[in-house]
Structure formats: C-alpha cells, structure tokens
C-alpha positions in Angstrom: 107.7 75.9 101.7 107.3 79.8 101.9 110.3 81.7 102.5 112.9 78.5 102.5 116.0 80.5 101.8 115.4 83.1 105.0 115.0 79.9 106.9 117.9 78.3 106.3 119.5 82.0 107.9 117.3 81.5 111.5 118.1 78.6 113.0 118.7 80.2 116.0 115.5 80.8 116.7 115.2 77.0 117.8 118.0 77.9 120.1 116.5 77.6 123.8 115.9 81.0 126.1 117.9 81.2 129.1 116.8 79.4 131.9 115.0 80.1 135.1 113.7 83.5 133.1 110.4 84.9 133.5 109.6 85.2 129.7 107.2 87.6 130.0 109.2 90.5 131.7 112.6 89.5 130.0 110.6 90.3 126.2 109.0 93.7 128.4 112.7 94.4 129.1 114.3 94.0 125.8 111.4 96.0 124.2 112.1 99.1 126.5 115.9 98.6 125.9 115.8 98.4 122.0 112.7 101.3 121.7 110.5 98.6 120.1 106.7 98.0 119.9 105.3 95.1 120.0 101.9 94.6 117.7 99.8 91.2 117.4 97.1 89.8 116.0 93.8 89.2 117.6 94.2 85.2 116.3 98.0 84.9 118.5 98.2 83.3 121.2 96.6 84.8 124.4 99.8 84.9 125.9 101.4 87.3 123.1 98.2 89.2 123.2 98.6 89.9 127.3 102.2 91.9 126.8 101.7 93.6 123.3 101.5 97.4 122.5 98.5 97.1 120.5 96.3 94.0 119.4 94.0 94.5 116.4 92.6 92.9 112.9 94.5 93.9 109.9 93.5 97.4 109.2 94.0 98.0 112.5 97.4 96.8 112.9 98.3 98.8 109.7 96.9 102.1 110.6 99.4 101.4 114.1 102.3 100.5 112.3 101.9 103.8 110.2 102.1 105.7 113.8 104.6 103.7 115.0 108.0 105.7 115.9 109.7 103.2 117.8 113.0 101.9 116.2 111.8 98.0 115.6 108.5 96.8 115.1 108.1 93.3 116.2 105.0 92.2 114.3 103.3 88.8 116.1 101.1 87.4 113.1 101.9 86.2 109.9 104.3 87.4 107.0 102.3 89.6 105.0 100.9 91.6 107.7 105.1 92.3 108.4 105.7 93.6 105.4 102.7 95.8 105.3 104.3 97.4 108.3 107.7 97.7 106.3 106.0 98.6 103.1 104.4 101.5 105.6 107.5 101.8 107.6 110.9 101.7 105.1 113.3 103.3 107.4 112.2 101.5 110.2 113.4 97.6 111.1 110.5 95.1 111.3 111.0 91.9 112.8 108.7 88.8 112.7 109.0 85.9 115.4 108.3 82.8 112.4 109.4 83.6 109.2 107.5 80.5 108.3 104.5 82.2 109.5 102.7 82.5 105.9 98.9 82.4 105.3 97.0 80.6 103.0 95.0 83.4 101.0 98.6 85.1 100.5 100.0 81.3 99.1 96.2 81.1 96.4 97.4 84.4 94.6 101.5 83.9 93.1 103.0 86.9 91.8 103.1 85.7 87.7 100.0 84.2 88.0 98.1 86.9 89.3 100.3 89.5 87.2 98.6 87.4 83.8 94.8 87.2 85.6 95.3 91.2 85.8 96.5 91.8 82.4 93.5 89.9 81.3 91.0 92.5 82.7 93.8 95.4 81.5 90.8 98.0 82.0 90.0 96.9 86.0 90.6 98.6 89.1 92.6 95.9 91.2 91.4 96.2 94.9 93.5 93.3 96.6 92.5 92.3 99.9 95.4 92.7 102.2 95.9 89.1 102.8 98.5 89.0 99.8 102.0 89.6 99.2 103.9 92.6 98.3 104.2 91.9 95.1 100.4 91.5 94.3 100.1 94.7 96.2 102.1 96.6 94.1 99.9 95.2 90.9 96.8 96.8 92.9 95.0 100.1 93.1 93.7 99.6 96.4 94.1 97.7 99.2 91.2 96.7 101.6 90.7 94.7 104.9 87.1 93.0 105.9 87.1 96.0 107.9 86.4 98.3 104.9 86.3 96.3 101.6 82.7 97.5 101.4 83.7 101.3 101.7 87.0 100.7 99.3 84.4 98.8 96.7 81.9 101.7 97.4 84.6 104.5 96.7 85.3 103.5 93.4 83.4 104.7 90.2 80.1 102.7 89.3 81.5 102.8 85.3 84.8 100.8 86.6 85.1 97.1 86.5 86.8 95.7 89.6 89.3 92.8 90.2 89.1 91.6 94.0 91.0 89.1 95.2 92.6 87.0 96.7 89.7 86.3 99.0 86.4 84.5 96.4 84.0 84.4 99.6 85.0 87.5 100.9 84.4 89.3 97.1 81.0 87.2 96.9 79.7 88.7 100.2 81.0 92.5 99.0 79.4 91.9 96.1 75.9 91.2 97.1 76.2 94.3 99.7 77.2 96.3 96.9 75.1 94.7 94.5 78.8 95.7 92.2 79.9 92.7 90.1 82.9 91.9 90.8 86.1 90.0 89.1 86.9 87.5 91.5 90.1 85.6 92.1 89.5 82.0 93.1 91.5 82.0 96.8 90.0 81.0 100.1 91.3 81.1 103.9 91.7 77.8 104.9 90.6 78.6 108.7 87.4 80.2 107.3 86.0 77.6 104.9 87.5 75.0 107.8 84.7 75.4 109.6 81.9 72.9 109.7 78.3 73.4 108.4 76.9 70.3 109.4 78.7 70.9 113.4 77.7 74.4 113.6 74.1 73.6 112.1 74.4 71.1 115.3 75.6 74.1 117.6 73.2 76.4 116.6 70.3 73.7 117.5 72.0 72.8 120.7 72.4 76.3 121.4 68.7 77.7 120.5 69.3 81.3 122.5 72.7 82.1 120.9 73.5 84.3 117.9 76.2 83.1 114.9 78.6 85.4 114.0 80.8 85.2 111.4 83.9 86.9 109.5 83.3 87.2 105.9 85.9 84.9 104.7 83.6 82.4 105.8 81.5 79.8 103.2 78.5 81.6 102.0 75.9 79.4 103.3 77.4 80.3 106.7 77.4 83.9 106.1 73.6 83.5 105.2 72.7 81.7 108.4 75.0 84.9 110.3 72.8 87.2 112.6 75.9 89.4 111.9 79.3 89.4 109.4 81.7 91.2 109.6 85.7 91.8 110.1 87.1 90.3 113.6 87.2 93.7 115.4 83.4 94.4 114.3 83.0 91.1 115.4 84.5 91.7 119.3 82.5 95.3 119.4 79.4 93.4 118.6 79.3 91.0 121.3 80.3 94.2 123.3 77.1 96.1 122.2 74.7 93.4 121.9 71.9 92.8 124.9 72.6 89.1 123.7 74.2 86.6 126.4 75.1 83.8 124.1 77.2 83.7 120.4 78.5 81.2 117.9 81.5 82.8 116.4 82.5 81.5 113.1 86.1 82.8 112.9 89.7 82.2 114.2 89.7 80.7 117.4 92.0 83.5 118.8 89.6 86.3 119.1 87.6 84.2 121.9 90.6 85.7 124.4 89.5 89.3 123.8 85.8 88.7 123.8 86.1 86.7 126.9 88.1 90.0 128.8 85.4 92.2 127.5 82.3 90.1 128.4 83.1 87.5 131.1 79.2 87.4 131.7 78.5 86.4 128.7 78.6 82.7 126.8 81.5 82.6 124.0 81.3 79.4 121.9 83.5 79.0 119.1 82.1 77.2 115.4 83.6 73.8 115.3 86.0 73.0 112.7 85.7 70.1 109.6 88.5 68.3 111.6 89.3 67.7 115.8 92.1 69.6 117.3 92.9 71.3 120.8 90.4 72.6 121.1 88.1 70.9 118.2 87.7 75.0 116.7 89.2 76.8 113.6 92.5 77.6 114.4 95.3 79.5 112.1 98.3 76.9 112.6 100.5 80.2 111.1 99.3 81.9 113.6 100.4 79.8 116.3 103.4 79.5 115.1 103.7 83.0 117.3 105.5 81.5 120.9 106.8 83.4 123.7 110.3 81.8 123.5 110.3 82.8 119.1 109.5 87.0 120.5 112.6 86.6 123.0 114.7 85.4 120.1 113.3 87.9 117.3 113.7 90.8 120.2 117.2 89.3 121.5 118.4 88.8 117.9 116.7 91.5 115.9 116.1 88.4 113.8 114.7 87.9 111.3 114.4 90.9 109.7 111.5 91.7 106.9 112.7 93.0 103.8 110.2 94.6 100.7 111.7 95.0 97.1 112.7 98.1 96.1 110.6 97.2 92.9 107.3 96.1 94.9 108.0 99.0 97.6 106.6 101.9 95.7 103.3 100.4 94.1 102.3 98.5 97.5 102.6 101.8 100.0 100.5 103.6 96.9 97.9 100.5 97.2 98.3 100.7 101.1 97.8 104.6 101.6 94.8 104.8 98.8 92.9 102.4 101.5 93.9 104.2 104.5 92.7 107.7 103.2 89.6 106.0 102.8 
C-alpha cells in the first residue's frame, strides 16, 4: 500500500470528533483560528465541496495553491495534488485529510521504472501529466493538466519528440488533436476506463435527447461517441453554456454536485460504471476517502503533513511553473 510508513504515524485520524459538534462550523472555526485554506476537488464529497475556499480540477487547484498566503493548506483530494501544492508552496505547511488517498495513474508510472522509459528516449521532451508523483515530475520538462495538455503539447517545438505520460488515453486523444506523435506511457485512471461502453451505449439510447460528455481520460471509443471532451472544469462550463437540457457525463461521479448548483433546470445523468455501487456510476474510491470527521482531525492536528524531497523539490516546481506560464 502507498505511503505505509506515514500511516503507521496517523492513527489518530481514526480517533472520533467530539461529540454533539456541528462538524461543519467546528472545521470553519479551526480554519479561521489556524489562517488556513481549505481547497478540494471537484470529485470530493459534496459535503467537503459546500465549506471549501476554492473547488476546482487540477490546474485549477494548482494555480490557487500558488496564490495561497494562508499559513496551512488543507488540500481535500488525493496525494499528488498535495504535494503539487508543497512542491509550489515550500515554506508553507500542507496537510492532507487521507494520507492513503493515492490515485491510480500516479501508482502506473514508479519512479525507476519511469526514470529507465526516459532514458530510453534520452533526446524527448518529458511532458508528464500532473497525475504523477514528485519524483516523475522532477524527471519532466513540463507538466500539463487535461485542462491544457493540448496547449503544453502545442508549445513545444514541431522538431522535438515528446514523452507523455502517465495517462495512454489521455496522450492518444492529444495526439490526434495535435496530429503530434507522441511517446506514450502505458497508465490509465481506473475511474475513467471504469466506465461501461455497453451501459452507456444503453443510456445514450434510453436517453435519445441528451448529449455525452466526457473527460479525456476516458476509453477512446467513448471519446469518439463524445459531443464534447474535455477536462472536468470545461466539462461543468459546458453544460453551463449549452442550450442543451439533457447530458451523459462520462467522468467522476463528483462533479454532478457542481453541475447540479449551476443548472438545477437541467437533466444530469452520470455514465454507468463496469461494476454496481452507490450509486451504480464511476466513482474515485481515493477520493472518497475525503470525510468531514478526517478535515477536523488533519485541521485539529495539523496532521499529516506533506513532505517533497529536497532532491525531487527543485526539478518538479521547474516542471510545474514551465506549465503554468503557459
């Protein structure tokens, strides 16, 4: 298991909240008394979402925790996205709810093996989408999100060859926009290709007047049945914009909570996943690993803390800031 060492050190985090406390307003509290922000992932639980500072999709979230100038950062969504906030933000202490809160793209690329798949290719650019670990930033020359992995891709010299990783279906779709051939590492999100193509072939029958969307990490033969792709906030702003009262969404689960505040009038139905759940869609179980009663702890606590490498720090805030100035 990810991280087994730190969580040997947190077992207070199972430690139950006080009782008869309004969760909610006793997190509130503790943020104002300890000057800390509070950022989270569209795909956390609504309940998270409703009391955070700022709720976004990965470049998002990065370009806030860059701003931030609180003292702690408590950052609701899985590990790497906390150390991209430290990697941004050294001086500054970054706290994550679930240190076992890892994600499945970041597990596909290890640090050695990826360090020998990059020495193969020792005359490629390395754009790393920012689902990975420190340490495979700090190998890469850019970072990129789904939010701008076509504009990073785009920025780079037509005479360069290109590693992208860890994400395959992501780099296949950038590649065909680009028409760029790309190196690609063989990882996948397992929420993304979780989703069934028989069931949402069903859905879309069923549902003749709605449009699928879809995140790029999904399967390509979703992505070519897609009215529109793209990264989960371009996702939310199109429902927003569209004159369209109906949408399949072929993502995380989670995002349905902001879509649903900004367009109660309209029909949100999430693609169905390979296997029944809850709520028999594509959920992140990392994600949920985000509870109200883990941010009281983390807050209470200041535990646990997310540390970088000194020898990852350097090479991974180059990575990161050669994306943002894009």
């Amino acid at each position: 298991m990810l991280f087994e060492k730190e969580i040997e050190k947190v077992g207070y985090l199972s430690r139950s909240v006080p009782e008869g406390i309004n969760l909610k307003e006793a997190i509130l509290a503790l943020k104002k008394e300890k000057n800390a922000i509070i950022l989270a992932h569209y795909y956390v639980s609504e309940d998270i979402q409703s009391i955070a500072d700022f709720v976004g999709d990965s470049l998002a979230l990065a370009q806030a925790s860059k701003k931030a100038s609180s003292d702690i950062i408590v950052f609701c969504g899985v590990h790497f996205m906390a150390e991209t906030a430290k990697i941004l933000n050294p001086n500054t202490k970054v706290i994550l709810p679930d240190l076992n809160a890892g994600c499945s793209l970041a597990d596909s690329a290890p640090e050695d093996d990826f360090r020998a798949f990059k020495n193969s290719y020792p005359d490629a650019v390395v754009v790393s989408y920012i689902n990975c670990s420190s340490e495979v930033k700090s190998m890469s020359d850019y970072i990129c999100t789904s939010s701008n992995a076509i504009e990073v891709v785009n920025a780079i010299p037509k005479d360069k060859r290109i590693i992208f990783a860890p994400d395959k279906n992501l780099g296949l779709y950038v590649q065909k926009v680009t028409g760029r051939e790309l190196i690609l590492w063989e990882g996948a999100c397992v929420v993304h290709v979780n989703i069934s193509v028989d069931k949402l072939d069903a859905l879309v029958i069923k549902y003749p007047s709605a449009e699928l969307i879809a995140h790029p990490e999904c399967l390509p033969e979703i992505l070519d049945k897609a009215k529109f792709v793209g990264s989960t906030k371009a996702l939310l702003d199109y429902v927003q914009k569209s004159p369209v009262e109906q949408f399949i969404v072929a993502t995380e689960a989670g995002i349905l909570y902001q879509m649903k505040q900004a367009v109660p009038n309209k029909l949100i139905i999430p693609a169905p996943a390979l296997e029944s759940n809850s709520c028999a869609c594509s959920e992140c179980p990392y994600m949920k690993m985000n509870t109200l009663e883990k941010l009281y702890n983390a807050l209470y606590y200041e535990l646990p803390e997310i540390q970088v490498k000194e020898s990852t720090q350097e090479g991974a805030l180059k990575a990161l800031n050669n994306m943002l100035s894009i």
